[in-house]
C-alpha positions in Angstrom: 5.1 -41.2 11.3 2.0 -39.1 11.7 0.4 -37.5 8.3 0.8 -33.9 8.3 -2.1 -31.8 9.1 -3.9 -30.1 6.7 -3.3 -26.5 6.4 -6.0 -23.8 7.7 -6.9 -21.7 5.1 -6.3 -17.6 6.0 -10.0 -16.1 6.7 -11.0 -13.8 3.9 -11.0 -10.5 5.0 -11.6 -7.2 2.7 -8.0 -6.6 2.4 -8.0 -10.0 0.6 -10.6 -9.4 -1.3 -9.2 -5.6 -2.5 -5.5 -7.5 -3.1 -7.3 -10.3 -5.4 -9.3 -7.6 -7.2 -6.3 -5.7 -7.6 -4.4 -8.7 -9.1 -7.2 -9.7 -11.4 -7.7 -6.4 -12.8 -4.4 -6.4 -13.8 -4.9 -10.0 -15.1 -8.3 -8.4 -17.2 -5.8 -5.7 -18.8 -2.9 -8.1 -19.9 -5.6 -10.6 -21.9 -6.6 -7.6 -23.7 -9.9 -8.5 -25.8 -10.4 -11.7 -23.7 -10.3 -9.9 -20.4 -14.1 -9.8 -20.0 -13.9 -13.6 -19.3 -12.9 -12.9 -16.4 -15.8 -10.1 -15.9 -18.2 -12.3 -13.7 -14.8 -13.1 -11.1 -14.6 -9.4 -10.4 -18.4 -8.5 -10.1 -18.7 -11.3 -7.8 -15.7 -10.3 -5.6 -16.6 -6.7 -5.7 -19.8 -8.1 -4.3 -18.6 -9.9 -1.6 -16.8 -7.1 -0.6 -19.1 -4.6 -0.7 -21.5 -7.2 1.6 -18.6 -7.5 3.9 -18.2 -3.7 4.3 -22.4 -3.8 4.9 -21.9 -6.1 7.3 -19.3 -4.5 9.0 -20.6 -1.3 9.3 -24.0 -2.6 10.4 -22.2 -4.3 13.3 -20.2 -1.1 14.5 -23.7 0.5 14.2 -25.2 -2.1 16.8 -22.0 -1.8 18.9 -22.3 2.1 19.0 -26.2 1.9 19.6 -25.6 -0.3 22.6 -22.9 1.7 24.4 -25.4 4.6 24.0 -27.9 2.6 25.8 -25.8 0.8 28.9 -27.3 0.3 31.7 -30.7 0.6 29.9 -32.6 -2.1 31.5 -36.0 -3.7 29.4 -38.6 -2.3 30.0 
């Protein structure tokens, strides 16, 4: 009997990341007073998403740039 195979984890997309920010907030709110342990978590997702949104956009910007420039040989 073969071992199972290990399961691929999901890629993290920004909807992740906006559904675990959502769920820690909440998390922050119900420790009351102790809820800024959890402060670093948050800045560091909110981070990550906002590079990921950067990221994004910059590529839709080179994607746009480039279909206004087909058929624009070097010169």
């Amino acid at each position: 009997m073969k071992p199972p195979r290990p399961r691929q984890p999901e890629p993290v997309t920004a909807e992740r990341i906006e559904r675990a920010l959502d769920g820690l907030a909440r998390i922050m709110v119900d420790a009351g007073s102790e809820g800024g342990a959890y402060l670093p978590i948050y800045q560091r997702l909110e981070r990550e998403l906002a590079e990921m949104r950067a990221d994004d956009d910059a590529m839709a910007s080179a994607m746009a740039r480039a279909a206004r420039t087909k058929g624009i040989g070097p010169r």
